[in-house]
Structure formats: C-alpha cells, structure tokens
C-alpha positions as CSV (number, residue, x, y, z in Angstrom):
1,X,127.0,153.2,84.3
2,X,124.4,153.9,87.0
3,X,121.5,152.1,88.6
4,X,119.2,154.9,88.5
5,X,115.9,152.9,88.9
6,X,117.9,151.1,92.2
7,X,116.7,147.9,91.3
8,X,120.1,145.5,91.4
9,X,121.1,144.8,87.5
10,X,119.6,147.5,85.8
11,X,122.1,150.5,84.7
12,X,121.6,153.4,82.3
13,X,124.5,153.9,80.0
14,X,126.7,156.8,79.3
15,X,127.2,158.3,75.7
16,X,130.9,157.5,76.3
17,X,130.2,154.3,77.3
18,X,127.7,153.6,74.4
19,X,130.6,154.5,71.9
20,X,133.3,152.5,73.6
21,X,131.0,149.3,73.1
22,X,130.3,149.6,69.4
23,X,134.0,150.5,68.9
24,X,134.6,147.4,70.7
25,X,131.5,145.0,68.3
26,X,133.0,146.5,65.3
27,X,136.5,145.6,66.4
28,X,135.7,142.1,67.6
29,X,133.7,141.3,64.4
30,X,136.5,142.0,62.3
31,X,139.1,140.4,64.1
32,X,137.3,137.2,64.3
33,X,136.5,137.5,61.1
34,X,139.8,138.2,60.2
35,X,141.2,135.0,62.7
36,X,138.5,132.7,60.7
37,X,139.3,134.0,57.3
38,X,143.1,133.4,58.6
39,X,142.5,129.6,59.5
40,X,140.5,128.7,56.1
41,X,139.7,131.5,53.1
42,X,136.6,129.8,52.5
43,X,134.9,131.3,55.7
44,X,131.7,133.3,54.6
45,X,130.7,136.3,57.9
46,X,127.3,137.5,57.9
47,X,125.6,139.3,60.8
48,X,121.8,139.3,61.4
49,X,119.6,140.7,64.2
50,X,116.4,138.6,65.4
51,X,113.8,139.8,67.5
52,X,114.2,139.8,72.0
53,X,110.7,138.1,72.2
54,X,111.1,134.2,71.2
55,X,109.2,131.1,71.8
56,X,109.8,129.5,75.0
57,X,110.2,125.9,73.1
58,X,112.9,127.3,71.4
59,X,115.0,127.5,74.5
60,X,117.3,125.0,75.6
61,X,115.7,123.3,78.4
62,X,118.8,124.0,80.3
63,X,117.0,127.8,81.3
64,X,114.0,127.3,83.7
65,X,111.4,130.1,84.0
66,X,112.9,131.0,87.4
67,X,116.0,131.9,84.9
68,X,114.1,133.8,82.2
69,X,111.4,137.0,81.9
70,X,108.9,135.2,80.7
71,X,105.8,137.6,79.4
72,X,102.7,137.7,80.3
73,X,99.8,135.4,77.7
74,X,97.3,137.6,76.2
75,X,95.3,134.5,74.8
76,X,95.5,131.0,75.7
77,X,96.1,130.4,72.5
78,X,99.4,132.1,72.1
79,X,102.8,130.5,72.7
80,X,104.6,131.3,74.9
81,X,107.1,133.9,74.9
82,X,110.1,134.8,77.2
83,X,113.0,137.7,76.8
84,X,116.2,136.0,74.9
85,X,118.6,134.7,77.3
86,X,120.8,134.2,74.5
87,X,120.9,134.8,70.5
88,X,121.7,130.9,69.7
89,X,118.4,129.7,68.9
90,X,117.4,132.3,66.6
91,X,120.7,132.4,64.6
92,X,120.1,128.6,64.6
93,X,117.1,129.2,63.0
94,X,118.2,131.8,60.3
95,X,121.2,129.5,59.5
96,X,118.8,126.6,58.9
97,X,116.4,128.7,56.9
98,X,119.4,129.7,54.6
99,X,120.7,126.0,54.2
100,X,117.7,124.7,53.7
101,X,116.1,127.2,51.4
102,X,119.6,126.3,48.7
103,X,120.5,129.7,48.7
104,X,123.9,128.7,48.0
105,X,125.1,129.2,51.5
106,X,127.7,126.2,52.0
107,X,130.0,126.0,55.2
108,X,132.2,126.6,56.8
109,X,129.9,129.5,57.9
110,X,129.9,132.4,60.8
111,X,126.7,134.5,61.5
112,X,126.7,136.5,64.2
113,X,124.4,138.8,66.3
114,X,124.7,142.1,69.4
115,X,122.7,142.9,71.0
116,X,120.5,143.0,74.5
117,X,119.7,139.4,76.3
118,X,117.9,139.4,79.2
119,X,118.2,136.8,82.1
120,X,117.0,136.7,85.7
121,X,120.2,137.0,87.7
122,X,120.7,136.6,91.6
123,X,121.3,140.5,92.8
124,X,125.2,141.1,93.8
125,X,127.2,144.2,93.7
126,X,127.2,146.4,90.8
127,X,131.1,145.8,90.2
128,X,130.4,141.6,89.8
129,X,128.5,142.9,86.9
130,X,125.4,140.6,87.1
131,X,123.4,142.7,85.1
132,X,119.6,141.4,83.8
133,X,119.9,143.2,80.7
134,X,123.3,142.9,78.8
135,X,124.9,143.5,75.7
136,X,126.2,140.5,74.0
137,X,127.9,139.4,70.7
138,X,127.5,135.4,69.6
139,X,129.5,134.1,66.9
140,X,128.2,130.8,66.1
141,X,131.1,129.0,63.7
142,X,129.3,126.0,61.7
143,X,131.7,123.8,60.1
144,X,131.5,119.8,59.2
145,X,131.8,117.5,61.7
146,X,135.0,115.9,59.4
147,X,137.1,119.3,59.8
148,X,140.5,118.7,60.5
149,X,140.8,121.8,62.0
150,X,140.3,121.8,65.6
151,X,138.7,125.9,65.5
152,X,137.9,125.8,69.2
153,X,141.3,124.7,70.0
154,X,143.2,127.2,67.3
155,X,140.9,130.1,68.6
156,X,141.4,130.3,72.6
157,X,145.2,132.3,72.5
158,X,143.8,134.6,69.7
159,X,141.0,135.5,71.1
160,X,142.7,136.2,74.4
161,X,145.3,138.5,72.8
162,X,142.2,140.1,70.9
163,X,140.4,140.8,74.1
164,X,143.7,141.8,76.2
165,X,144.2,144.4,73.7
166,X,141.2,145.7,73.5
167,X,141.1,146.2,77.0
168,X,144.2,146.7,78.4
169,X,144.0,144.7,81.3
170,X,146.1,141.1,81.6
171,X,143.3,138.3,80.6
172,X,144.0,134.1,81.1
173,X,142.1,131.2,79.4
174,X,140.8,128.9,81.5
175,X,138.4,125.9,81.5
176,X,134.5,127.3,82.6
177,X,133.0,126.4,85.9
178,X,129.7,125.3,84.0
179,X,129.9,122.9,80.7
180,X,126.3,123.2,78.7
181,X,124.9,119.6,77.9
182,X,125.0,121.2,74.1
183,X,128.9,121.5,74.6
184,X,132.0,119.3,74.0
185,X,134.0,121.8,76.1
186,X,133.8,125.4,77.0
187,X,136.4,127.7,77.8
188,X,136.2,131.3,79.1
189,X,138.4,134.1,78.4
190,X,138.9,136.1,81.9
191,X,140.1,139.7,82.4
192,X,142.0,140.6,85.7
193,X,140.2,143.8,87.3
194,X,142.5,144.5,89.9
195,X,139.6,142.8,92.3
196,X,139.2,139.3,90.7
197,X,139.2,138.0,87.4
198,X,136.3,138.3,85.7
199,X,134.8,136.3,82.6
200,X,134.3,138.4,79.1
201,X,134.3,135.7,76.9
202,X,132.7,132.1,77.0
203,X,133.7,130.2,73.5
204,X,132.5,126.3,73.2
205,X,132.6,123.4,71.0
206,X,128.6,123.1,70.5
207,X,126.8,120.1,68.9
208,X,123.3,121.2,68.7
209,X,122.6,122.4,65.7
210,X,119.5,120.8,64.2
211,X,120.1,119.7,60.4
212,X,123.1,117.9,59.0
213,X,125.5,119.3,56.6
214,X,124.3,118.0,52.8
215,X,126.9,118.5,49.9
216,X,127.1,116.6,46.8
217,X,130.5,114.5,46.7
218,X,132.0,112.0,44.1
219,X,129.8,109.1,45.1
220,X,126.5,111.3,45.6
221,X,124.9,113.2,48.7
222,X,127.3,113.2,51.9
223,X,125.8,113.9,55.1
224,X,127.7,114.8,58.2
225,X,127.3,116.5,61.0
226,X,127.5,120.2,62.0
227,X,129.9,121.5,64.7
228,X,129.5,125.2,65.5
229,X,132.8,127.0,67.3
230,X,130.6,129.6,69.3
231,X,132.2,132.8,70.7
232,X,130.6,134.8,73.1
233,X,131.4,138.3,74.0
234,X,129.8,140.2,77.4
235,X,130.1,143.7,75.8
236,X,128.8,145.4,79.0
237,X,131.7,143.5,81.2
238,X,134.2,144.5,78.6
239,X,133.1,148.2,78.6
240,X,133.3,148.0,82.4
241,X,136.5,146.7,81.8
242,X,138.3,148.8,79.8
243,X,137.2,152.1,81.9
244,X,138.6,150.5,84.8
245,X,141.8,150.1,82.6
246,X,141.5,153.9,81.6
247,X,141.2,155.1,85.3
248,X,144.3,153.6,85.9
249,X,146.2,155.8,83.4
C-alpha cells in the first residue's frame, strides 16, 4: 500500500494485497451467510453490484457535499450526481425493485455488495487509514419488524470471532462514537493494531428502508415494517490489518 500520487488517502495496491482482500470478501460472505442461515434456514443471500455514480437525492441527508465528490453537471438539466459514500441506497433500491416487482422474493432477506466508496476524508497519517477511496462490503439484513430474533444483538460476538480470525489480531465490540439518525444502535467491531484499536466493522439496527413488508396471512394482507441488520466491512483497514499481524510472525 503506497501513496504514490502523494496526495493524503490515495494508495495503489499490491497484487498480494489485492488477493488477501478477496480471500477475505469471499470468506466474510460466507460466514455471514453461514451465521444468518445458522439463526433462521429461511435466510435467502444474494449479492449485487450497482454503479459508483448515484443521485445525490438518494443520499441520506446526513452526508453534506463538503463530505462527498460530487461531479461536475454537464447540463442543467441533469441530476445531480456524487461518488457513493456508501452502497445502502442502491441495494435499497434493488431490494425494493425485487419486492415490489412479486418476484417471489419474501424475507427474511440479505443482499450484499464490495466494492469502492468514495468519501471526502480529513488528511491524517497513512497508518489511521482515512483513505478517500475504500473497499467496502454492506450486508443489509431485512427482516419484519415482528422478529423475535434480536439479529443485531445475536450477531456482535460472531462477527467479532469472524473478524479476529481472520485477522489475527485481538478485536473488542464496543458501542460507536457516531449513532446515524437511520439507526436504533450501532456497534463497531475494533481490531487492536499494536498502536490503537482501530474500527473494521460498523453493524447497526437500521430503520430506513422505504416500503413495508406485505405478506398474505389468515385474515388477509399484513403489513409491518422492515428492520435491516446492516454489517459493514472496511476491507482496506482489514487488509492493513492482517499484514500488520503477518509482520509480526
């Protein structure tokens, strides 16, 4: 990982490095699969992959443009577009389009996407990895509102034992510094680089997502709402992390 353009959060990566990352995506998709699946059979997994450029009024108001690449207009007329800061809103919009469309997708439901986000971080040292151009993986885990399975709560040791392993290095649960107004509560997954501990996962209760669940019960049409179990994974941070783990060896 090097900053060969010397502009503060933009690296070129390493063919080592590339193959330690999508070890690492197809390991973390299956075991969260493999955790959901675990919890409740009925889990469906699919994976999609939406384009970097989306519409700026699809992002949560949350991000201002002095947080986003935002690109340039060619015409007036065109909406306005900005770099991803996060997959959520267009997963939220596949998901939707599949519910919607009765394509006999019912939940409880994962769809997941990795790849690149983009975000306009404040420049610190390489090693905080504050990088403007990441690799991420968002799981976004819709199930009714009337669960009795609290997945957020069931999901924060296994996911820390997932990570751990993965990256050799102790790692802790604890509550974020930052709660999203889209989140009930939000919990990050830290990993203990000999320097501080740094965040690689972020997994919240979220209660955004736009359309109700609809499913036909004894008495006729039940509505309720959807929850969505999100886990995010900083792919970059944990390849960082694990070759700090092998230099140790």
């Amino acid at each position: 990982m090097k900053p060969l353009y010397h502009i503060n959060g933009l690296v070129h990566w390493t063919q080592a490095e590339i193959h330690a990352r999508e070890r690492m995506q197809a390991r973390f998709s299956e075991d969260v699969f493999a955790w959901l699946r675990s919890e409740n059979p009925a889990w469906r997994f699919d994976r999609v992959e939406a384009p970097i450029m989306i519409p700026r009024s699809m992002i949560n108001p949350n991000y201002t443009n002095d947080d986003l690449w935002v690109f340039h207009q060619h015409d007036e007329n065109e909406p306005e577009l900005v770099a991803r800061p996060e997959t959520t809103p267009s997963t939220y919009a596949w998901m939707v389009d599949q519910l919607q469309g009765h394509n006999g997708v019912r939940l409880p439901w994962c769809v997941w996407q990795s790849g690149k986000s983009f975000r306009a971080e404040q420049d610190q040292v390489l090693k905080n990895m504050r990088l403007k151009e990441f690799y991420q993986m968002e799981f976004q885990c819709a199930y009714s509102e009337d669960t009795a399975n609290d997945y957020h709560a069931g999901c924060l040791e296994p996911m820390r034992r997932i990570l751990g392993s993965a990256l050799g290095l102790p790692t802790r649960v604890v509550a974020s510094d930052r709660l999203p107004s889209y989140s009930l509560t939000t919990m990050d997954v830290e990993v203990d680089t000999g320097e501080r501990w740094m965040e690689v996962c972020s997994i919240s209760k979220r209660t955004d997502f736009p359309i109700k669940n609809r499913y036909q019960g004894k008495k006729g049409i039940v509505e309720t709402n959807i929850v969505v179990l999100e886990i995010a994974i900083g792919l970059d941070r944990c390849v960082n992390a694990r070759g700090i783990a092998d230099e140790r060896v």
